[in-house]
N, CA, C and O of each residue as an XYZ file, in Angstrom:
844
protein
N       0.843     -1.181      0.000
C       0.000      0.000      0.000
C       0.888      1.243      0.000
O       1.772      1.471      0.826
N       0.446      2.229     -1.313
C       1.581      3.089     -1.240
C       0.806      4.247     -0.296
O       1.219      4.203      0.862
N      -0.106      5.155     -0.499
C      -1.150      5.591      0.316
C      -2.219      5.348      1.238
O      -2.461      4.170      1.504
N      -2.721      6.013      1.631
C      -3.820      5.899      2.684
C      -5.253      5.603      1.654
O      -6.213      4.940      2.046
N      -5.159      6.250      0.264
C      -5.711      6.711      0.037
C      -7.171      5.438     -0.940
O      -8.375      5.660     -1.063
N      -6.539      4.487     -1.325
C      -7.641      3.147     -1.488
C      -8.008      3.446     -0.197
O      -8.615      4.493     -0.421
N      -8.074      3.299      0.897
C      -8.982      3.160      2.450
C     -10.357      4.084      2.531
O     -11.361      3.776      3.172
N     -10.169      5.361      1.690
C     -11.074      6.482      2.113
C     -11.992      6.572      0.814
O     -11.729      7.066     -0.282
N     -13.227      5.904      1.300
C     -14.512      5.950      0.777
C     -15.218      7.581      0.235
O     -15.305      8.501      1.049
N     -15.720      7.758     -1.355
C     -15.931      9.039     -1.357
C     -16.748      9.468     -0.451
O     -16.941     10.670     -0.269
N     -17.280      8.608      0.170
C     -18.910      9.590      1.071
C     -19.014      9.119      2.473
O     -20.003      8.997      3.196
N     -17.491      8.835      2.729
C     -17.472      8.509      4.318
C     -17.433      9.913      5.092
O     -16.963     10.894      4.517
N     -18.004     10.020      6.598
C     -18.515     10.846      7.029
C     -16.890     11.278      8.023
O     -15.801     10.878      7.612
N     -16.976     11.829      8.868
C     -15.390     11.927      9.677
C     -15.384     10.867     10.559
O     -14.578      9.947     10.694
N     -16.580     11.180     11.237
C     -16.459      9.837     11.898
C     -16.111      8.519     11.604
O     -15.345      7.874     12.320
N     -16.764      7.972     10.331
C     -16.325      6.799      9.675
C     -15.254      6.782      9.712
O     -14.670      5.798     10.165
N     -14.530      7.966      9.206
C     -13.010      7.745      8.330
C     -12.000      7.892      9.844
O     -10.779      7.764      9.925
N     -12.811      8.146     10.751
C     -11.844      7.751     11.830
C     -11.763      6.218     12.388
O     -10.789      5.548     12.731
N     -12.968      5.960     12.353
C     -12.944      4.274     12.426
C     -12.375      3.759     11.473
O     -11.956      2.617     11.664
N     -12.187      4.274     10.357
C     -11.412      3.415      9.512
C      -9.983      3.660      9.629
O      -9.268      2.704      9.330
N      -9.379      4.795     10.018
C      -7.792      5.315     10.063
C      -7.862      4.756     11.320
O      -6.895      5.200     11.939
N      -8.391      4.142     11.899
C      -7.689      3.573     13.437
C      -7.046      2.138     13.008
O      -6.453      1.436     13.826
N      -7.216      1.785     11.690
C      -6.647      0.040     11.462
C      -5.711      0.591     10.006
O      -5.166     -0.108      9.152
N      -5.767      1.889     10.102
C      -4.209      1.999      8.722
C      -2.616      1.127      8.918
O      -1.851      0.752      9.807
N      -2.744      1.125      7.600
C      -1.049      0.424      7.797
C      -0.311      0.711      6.270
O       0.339     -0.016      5.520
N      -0.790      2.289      6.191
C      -0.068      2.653      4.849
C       1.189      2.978      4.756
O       1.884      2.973      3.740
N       1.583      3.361      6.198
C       3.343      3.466      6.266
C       3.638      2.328      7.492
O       2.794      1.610      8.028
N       4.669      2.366      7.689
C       5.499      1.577      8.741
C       5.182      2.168     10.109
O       5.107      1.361     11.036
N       5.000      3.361     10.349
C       4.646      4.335     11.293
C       3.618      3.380     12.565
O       3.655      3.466     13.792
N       2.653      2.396     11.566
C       2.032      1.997     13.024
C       2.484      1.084     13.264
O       1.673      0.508     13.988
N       3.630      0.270     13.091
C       4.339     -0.236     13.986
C       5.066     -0.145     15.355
O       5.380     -1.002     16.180
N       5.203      1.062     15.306
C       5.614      1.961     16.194
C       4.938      2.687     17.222
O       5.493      2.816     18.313
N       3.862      3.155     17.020
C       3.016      4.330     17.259
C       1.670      2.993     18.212
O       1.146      1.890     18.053
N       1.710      3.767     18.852
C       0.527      3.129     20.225
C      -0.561      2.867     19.113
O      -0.725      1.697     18.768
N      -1.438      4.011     18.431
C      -2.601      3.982     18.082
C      -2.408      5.172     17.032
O      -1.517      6.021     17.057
N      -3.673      5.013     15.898
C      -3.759      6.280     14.886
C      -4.380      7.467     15.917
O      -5.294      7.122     16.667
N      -4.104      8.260     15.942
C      -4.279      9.769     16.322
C      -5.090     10.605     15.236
O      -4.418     11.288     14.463
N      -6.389     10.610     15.116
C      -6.983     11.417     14.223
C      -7.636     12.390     14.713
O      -7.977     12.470     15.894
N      -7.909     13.382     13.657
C      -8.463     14.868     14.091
C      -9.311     14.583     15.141
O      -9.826     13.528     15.513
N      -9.369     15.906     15.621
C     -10.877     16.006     16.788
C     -11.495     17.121     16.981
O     -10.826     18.073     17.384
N     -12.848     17.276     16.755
C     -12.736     19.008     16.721
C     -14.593     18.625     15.973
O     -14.951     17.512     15.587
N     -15.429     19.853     15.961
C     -16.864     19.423     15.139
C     -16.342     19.710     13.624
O     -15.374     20.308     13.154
N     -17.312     19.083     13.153
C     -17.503     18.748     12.032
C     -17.427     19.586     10.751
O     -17.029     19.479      9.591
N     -18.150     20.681     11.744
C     -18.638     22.076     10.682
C     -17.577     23.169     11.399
O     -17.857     24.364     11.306
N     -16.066     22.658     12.287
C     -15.494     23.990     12.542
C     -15.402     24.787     11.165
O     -15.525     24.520      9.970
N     -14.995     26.416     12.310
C     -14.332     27.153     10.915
C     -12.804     27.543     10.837
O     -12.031     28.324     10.281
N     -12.859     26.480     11.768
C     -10.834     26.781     11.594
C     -10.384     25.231     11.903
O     -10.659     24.604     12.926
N      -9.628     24.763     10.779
C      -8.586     23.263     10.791
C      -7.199     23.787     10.909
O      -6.550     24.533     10.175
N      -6.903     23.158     12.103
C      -5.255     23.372     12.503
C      -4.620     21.951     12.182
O      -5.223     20.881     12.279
N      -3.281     22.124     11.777
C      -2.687     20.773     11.104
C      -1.573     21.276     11.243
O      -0.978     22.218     10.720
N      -1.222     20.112     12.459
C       0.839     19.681     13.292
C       1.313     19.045     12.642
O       0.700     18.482     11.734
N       2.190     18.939     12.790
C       3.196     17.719     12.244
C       2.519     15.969     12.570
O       2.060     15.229     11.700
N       2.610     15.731     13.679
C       2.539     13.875     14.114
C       1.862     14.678     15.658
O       1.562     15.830     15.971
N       1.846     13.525     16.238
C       1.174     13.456     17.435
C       2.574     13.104     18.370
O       3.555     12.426     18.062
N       2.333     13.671     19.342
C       3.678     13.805     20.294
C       3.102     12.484     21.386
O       1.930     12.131     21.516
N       4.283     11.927     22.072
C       4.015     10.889     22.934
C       2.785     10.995     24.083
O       2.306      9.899     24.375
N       2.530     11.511     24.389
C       1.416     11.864     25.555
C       0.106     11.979     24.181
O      -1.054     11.605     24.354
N       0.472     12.390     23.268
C      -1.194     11.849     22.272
C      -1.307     10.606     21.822
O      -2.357      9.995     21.624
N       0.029     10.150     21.624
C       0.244      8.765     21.183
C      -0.400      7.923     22.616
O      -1.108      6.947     22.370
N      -0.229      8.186     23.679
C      -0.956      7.041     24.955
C      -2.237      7.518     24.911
O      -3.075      6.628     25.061
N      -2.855      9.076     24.694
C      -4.104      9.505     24.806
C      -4.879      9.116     23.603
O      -6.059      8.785     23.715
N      -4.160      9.145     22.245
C      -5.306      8.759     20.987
C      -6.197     10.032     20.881
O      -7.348     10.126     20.453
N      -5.299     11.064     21.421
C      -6.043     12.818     21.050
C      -5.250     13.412     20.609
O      -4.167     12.906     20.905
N      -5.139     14.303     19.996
C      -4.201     15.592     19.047
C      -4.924     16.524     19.944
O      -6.073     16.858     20.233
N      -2.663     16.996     20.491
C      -3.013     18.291     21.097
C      -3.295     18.421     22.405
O      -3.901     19.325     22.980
N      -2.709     17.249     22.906
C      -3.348     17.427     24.603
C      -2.167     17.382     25.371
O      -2.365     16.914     26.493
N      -0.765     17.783     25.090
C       0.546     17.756     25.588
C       0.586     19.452     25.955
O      -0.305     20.301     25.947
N       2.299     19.526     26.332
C       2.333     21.103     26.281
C       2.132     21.579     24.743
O       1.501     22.625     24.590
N       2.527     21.024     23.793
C       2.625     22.203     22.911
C       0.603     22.460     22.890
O       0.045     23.503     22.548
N       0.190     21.697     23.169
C      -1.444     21.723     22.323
C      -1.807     22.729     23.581
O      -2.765     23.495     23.473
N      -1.076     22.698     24.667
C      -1.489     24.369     26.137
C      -0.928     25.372     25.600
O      -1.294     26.483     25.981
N      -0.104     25.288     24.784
C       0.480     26.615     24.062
C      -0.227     27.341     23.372
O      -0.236     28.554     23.577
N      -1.114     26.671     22.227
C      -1.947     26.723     21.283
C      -2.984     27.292     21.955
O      -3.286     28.429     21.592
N      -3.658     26.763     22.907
C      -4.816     26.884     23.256
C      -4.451     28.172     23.995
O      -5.412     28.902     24.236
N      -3.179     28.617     24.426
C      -2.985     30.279     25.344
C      -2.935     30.775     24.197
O      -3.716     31.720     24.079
N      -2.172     30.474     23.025
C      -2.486     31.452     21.891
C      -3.468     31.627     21.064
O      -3.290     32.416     20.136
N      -4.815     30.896     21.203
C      -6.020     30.799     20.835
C      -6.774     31.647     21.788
O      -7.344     32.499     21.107
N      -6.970     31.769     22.699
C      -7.065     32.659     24.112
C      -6.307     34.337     23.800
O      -7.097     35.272     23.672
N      -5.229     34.538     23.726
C      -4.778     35.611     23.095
C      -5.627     36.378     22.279
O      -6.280     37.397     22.505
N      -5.438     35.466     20.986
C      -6.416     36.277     19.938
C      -7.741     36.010     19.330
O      -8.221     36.310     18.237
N      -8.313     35.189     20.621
C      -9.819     36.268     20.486
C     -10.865     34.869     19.456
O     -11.934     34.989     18.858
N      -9.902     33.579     19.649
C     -10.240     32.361     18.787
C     -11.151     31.313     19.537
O     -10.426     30.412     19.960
N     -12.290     31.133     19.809
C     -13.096     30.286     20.031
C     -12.862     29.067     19.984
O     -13.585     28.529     19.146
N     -11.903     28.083     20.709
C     -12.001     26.782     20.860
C     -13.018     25.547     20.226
O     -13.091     24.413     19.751
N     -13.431     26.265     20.468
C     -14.949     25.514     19.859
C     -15.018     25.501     18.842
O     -15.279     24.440     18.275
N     -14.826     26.614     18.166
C     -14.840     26.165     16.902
C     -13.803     25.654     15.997
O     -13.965     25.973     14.819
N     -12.877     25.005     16.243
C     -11.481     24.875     15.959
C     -11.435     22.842     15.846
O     -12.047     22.135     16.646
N     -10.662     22.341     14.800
C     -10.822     21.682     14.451
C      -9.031     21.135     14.383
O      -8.182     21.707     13.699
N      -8.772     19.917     15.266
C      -7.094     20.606     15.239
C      -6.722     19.173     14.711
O      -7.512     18.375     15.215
N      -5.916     18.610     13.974
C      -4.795     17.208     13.546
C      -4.124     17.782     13.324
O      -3.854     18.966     13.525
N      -3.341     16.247     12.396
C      -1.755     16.941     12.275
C      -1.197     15.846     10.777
O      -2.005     14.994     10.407
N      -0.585     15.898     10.438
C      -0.414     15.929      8.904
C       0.371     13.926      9.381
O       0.256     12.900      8.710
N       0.677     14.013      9.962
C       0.639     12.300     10.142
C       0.266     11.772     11.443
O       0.481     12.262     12.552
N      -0.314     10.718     11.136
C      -1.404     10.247     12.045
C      -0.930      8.976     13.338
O      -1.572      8.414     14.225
N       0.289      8.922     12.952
C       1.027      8.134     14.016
C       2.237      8.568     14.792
O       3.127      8.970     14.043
N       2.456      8.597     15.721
C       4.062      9.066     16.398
C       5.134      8.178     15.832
O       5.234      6.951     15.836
N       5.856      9.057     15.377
C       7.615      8.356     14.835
C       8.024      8.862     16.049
O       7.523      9.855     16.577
N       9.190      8.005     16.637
C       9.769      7.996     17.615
C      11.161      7.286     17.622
O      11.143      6.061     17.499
N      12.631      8.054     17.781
C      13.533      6.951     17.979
C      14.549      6.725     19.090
O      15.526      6.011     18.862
N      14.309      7.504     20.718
C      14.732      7.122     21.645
C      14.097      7.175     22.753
O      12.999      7.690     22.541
N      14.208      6.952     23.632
C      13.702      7.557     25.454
C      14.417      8.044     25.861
O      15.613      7.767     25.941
N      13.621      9.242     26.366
C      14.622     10.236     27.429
C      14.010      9.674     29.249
O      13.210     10.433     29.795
N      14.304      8.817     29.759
C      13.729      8.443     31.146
C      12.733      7.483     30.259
O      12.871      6.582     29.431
N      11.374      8.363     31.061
C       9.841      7.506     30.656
C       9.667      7.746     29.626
O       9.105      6.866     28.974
N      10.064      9.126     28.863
C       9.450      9.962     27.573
C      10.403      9.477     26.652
O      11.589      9.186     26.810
N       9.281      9.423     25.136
C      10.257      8.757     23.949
C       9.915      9.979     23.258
O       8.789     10.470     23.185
N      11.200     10.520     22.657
C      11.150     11.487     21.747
C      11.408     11.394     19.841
O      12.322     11.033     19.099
N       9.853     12.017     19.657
C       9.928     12.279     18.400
C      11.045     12.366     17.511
O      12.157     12.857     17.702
N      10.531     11.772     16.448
C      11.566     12.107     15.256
C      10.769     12.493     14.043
O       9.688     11.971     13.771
N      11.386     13.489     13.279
C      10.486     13.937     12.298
C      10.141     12.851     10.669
O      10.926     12.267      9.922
N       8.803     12.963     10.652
C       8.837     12.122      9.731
C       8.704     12.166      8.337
O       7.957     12.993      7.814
N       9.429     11.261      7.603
C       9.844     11.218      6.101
C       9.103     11.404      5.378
O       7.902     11.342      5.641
N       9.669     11.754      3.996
C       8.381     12.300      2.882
C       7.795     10.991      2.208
O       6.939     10.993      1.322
N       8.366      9.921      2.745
C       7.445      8.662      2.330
C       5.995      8.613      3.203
O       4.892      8.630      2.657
N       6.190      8.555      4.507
C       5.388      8.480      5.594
C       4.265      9.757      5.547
O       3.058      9.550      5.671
N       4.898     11.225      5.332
C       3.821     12.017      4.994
C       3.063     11.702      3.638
O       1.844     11.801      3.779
N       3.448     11.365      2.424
C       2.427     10.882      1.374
C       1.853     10.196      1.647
O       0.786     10.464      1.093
N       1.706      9.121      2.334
C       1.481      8.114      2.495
C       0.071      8.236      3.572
O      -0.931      7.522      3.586
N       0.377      9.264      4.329
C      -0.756      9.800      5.700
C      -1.503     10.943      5.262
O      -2.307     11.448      6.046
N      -1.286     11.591      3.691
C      -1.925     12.862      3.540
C      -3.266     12.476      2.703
O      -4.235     13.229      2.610
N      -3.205     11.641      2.317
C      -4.765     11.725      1.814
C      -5.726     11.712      3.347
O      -6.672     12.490      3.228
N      -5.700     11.104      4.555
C      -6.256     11.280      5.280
C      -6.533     13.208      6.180
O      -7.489     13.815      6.664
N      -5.356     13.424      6.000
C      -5.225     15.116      5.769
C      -6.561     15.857      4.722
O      -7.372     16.659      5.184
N      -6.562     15.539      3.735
C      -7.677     15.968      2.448
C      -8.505     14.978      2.924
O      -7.963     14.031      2.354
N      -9.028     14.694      3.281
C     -10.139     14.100      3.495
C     -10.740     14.835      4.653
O     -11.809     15.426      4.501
N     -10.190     14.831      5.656
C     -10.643     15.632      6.806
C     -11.016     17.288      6.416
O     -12.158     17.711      6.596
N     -10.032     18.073      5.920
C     -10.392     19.239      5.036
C     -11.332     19.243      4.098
O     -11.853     20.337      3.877
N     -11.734     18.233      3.421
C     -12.701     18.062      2.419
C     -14.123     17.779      3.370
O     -15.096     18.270      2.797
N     -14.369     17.325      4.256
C     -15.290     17.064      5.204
C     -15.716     18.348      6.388
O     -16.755     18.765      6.901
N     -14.343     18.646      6.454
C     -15.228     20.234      7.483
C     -15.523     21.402      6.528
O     -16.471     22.181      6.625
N     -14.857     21.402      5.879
C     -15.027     22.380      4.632
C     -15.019     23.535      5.358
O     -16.119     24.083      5.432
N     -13.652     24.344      6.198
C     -13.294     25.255      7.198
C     -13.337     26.662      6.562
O     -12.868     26.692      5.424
N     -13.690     27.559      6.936
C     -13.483     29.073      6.506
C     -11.883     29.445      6.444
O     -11.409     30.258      5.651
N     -11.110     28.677      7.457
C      -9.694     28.927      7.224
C      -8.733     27.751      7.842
O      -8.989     27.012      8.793
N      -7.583     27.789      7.050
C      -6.707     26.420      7.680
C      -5.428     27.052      8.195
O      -4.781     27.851      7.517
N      -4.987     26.559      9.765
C      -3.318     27.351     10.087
C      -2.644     25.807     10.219
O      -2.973     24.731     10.718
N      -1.824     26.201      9.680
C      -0.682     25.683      9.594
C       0.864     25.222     10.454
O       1.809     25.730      9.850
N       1.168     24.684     11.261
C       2.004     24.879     12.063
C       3.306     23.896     11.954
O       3.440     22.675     12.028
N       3.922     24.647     11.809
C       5.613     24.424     10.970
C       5.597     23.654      9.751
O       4.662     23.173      9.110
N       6.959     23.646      9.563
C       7.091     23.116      8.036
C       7.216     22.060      7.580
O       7.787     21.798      6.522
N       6.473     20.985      8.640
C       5.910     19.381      7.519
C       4.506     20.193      7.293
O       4.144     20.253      6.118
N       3.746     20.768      8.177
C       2.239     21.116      7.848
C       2.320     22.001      6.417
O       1.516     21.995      5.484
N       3.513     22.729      6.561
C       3.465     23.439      5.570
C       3.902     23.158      4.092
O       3.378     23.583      3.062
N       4.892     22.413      4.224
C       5.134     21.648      2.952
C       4.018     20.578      2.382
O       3.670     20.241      1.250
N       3.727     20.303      3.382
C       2.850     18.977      3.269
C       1.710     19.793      2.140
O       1.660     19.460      0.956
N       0.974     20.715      2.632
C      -0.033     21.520      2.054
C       0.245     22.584      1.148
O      -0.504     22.983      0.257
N       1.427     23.033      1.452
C       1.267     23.938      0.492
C       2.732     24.004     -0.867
O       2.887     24.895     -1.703
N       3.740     22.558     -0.634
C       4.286     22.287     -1.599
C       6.292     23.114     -0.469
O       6.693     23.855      0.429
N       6.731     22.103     -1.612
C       8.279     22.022     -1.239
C       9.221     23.172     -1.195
O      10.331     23.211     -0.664
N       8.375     24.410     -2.059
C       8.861     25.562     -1.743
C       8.565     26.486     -0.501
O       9.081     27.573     -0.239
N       7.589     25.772      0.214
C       7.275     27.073      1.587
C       8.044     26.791      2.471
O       8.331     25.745      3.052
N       8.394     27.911      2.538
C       9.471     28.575      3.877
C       8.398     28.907      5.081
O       7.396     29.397      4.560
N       8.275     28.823      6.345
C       7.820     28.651      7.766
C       8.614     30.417      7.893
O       8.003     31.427      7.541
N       9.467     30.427      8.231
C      10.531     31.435      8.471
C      10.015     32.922      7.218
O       9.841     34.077      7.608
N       9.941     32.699      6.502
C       9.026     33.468      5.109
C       8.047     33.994      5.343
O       7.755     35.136      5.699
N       7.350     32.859      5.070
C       5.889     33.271      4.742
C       4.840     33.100      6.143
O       3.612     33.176      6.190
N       5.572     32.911      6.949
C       4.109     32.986      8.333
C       4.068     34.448      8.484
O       4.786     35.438      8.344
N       2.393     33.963      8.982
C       2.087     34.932      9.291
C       0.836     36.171      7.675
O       0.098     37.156      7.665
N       1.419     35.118      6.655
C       0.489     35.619      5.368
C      -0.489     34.473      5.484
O      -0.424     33.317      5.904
N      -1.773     35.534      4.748
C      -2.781     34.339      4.182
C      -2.419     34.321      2.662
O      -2.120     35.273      1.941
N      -2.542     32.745      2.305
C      -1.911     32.152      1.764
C      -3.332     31.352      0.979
O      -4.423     31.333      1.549
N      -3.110     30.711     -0.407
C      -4.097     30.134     -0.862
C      -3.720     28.564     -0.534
O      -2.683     28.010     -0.898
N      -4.633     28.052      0.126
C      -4.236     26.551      0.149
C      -5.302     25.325     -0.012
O      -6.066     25.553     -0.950
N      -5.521     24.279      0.546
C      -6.413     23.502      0.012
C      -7.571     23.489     -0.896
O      -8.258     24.067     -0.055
N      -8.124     23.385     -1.559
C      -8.993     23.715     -2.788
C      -9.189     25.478     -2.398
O     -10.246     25.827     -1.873
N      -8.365     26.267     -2.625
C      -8.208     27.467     -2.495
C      -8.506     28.650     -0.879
O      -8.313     29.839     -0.627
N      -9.063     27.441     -0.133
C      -9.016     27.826      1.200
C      -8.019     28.633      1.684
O      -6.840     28.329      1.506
N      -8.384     29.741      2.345
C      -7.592     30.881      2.958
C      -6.573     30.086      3.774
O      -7.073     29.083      4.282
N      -5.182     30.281      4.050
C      -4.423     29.422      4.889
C      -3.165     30.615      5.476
O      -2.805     31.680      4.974
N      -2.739     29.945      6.667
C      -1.870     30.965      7.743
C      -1.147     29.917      8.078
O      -1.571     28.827      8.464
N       0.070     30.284      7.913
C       1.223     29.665      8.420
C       1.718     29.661      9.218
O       1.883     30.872      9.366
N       2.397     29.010     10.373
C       3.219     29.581     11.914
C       3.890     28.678     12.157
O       3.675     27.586     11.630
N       4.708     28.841     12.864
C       5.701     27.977     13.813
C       4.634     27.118     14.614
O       3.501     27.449     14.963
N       5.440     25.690     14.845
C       4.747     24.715     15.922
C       5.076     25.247     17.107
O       6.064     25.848     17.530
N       3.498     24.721     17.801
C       4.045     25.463     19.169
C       5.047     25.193     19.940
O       5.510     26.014     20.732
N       5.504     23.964     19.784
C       6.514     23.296     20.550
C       7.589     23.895     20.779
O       8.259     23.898     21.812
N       7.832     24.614     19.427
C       9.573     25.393     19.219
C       9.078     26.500     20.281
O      10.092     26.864     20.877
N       7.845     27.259     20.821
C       8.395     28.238     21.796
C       8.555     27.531     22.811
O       9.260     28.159     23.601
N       8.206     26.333     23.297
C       8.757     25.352     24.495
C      10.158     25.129     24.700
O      10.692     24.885     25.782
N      10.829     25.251     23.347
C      11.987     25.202     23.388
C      13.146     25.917     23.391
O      14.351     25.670     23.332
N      12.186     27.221     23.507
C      13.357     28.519     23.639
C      14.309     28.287     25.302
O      14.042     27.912     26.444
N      15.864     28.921     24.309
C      16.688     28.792     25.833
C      16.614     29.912     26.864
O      17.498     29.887     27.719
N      15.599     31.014     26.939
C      15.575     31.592     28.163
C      14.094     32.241     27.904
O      13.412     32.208     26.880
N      13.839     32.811     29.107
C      12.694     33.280     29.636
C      12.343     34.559     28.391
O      11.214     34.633     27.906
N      12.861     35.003     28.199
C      12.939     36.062     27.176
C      12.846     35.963     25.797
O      12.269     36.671     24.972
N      13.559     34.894     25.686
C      13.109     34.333     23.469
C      11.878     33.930     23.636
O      11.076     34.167     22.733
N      11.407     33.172     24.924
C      10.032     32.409     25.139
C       8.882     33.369     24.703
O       7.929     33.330     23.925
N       9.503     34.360     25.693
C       7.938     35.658     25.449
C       8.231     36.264     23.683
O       7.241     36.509     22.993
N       9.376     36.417     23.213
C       9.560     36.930     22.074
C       8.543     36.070     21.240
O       7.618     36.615     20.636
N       8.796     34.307     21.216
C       8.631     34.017     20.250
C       7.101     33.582     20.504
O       6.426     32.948     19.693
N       6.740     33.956     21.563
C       5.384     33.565     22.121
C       4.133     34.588     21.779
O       3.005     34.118     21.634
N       4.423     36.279     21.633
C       4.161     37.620     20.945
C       4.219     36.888     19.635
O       3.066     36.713     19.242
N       5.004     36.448     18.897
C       5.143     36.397     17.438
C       4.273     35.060     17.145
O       4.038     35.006     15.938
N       3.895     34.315     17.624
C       3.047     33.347     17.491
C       2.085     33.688     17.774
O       1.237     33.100     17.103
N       1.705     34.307     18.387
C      -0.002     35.056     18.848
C      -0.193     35.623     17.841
O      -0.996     35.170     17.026
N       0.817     37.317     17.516
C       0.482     37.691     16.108
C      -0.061     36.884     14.761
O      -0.823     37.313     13.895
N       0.434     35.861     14.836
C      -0.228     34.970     13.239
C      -1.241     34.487     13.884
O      -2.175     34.540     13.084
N      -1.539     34.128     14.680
C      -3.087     33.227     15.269
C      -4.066     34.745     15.307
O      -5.294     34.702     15.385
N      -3.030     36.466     15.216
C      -4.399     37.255     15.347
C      -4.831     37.208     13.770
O      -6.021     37.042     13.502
N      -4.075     37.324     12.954
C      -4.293     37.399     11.101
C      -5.375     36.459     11.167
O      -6.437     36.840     10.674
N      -5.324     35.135     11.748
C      -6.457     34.139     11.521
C      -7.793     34.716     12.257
O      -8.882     34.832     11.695
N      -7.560     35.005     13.408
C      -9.187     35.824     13.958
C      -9.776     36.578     13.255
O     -11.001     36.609     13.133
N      -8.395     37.809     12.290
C      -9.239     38.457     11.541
C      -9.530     37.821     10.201
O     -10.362     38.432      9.531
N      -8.921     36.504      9.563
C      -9.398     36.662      8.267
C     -11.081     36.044      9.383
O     -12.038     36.815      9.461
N     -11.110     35.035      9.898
C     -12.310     34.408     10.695
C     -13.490     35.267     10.630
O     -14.514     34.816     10.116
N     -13.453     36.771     11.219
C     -13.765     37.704     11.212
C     -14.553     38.279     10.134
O     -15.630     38.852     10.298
N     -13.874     38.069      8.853
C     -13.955     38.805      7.393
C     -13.256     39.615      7.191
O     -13.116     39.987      6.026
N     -12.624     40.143      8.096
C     -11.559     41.331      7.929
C     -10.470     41.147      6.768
O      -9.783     40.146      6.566
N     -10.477     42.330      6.065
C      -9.209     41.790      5.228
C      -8.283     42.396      5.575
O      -8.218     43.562      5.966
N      -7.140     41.281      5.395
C      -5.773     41.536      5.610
C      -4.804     41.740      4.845
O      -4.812     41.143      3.769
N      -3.771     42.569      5.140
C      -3.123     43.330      3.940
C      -1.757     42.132      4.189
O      -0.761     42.171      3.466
């Protein structure tokens, strides 16, 4: 199986297609990985957020987004003025790659452009099913993944951007990287600059246009 993509029925509902991505085996990935990790969020949000993979604490939970980086998100959703609720969050591969332990915790490894083809039709499918007013983006597998091998993270965040069947799209850093700043001070820097692109999304949300 080179894709996900024989698995996904044209007129399966999200729900279905989550019962069905819980028994994928289009990459090697669920060998590894506790369980598939698929979106979660209603049906009819108006905002789809899409991470990279699911970090170890989603990998035991079988939720996207419930670690620190997904408390990051949610303070920078809080910031600017973004309704939880309506927010619709995965992540561009649906299993944790992983290749050591630190103690209890096994840390991520980023995963290959075999493994993302291979997990992105389930990506378009989920976008094709909420049919979102806007999609953000967070770092550059989400961003390559969607919007092709030339986007720069470092560039272009922070623009709306044309992306999935022409859907308005915003680019940003994963939240994780402000977890990983080395002092108290890059944290808040890069924590301001990540809010800023989550405000562009309130306002395109909004209708506001943005220059």
């Amino acid at each position: 199986m080179e894709t996900a993509e024989v698995l996904i029925p044209e007129d399966a509902s999200l729900t279905e297609l989550r019962g069905i991505a819980a028994g994928c085996t289009a990459c090697d990935l669920h060998e590894t990985g506790t369980q598939t990790v698929f979106g979660e969020g209603p049906a009819d949000a108006r905002l789809v957020v899409v991470g990279e993979q699911p970090g170890d604490l989603e990998d035991q939970t079988g939720e996207p987004f419930v670690g620190p980086a997904g408390a990051e998100l949610d303070r920078g959703f809080e910031a600017a003025g973004i309704d939880r609720s309506l927010v619709y969050v995965t992540n561009t591969v649906k299993h944790f790659k992983w290749s050591e332990r630190r103690g209890k915790r096994r840390i991520h490894e980023k995963p290959n452009s075999i493994e993302i083809r291979s997990c992105l039709p389930w990506l378009h499918a989920e976008v094709a099913r909420v049919e979102p007013d806007v999609v953000l983006l967070l770092g550059a597998t989400a961003g390559k993944a969607l919007l092709g091998s030339g986007f720069r993270v470092t560039k272009q965040r922070g623009e709306v951007l044309e992306g999935p069947d022409g859907r308005p799209t915003v680019a940003t850093v994963h939240p994780s990287s402000i977890l990983r700043s080395r002092s108290d001070d890059q944290r808040a820097e890069a924590r301001a600059a990540f809010q800023a692109d989550l405000a562009v999304v309130a306002a395109v949300l909004a209708g506001e246009e943005v220059a």
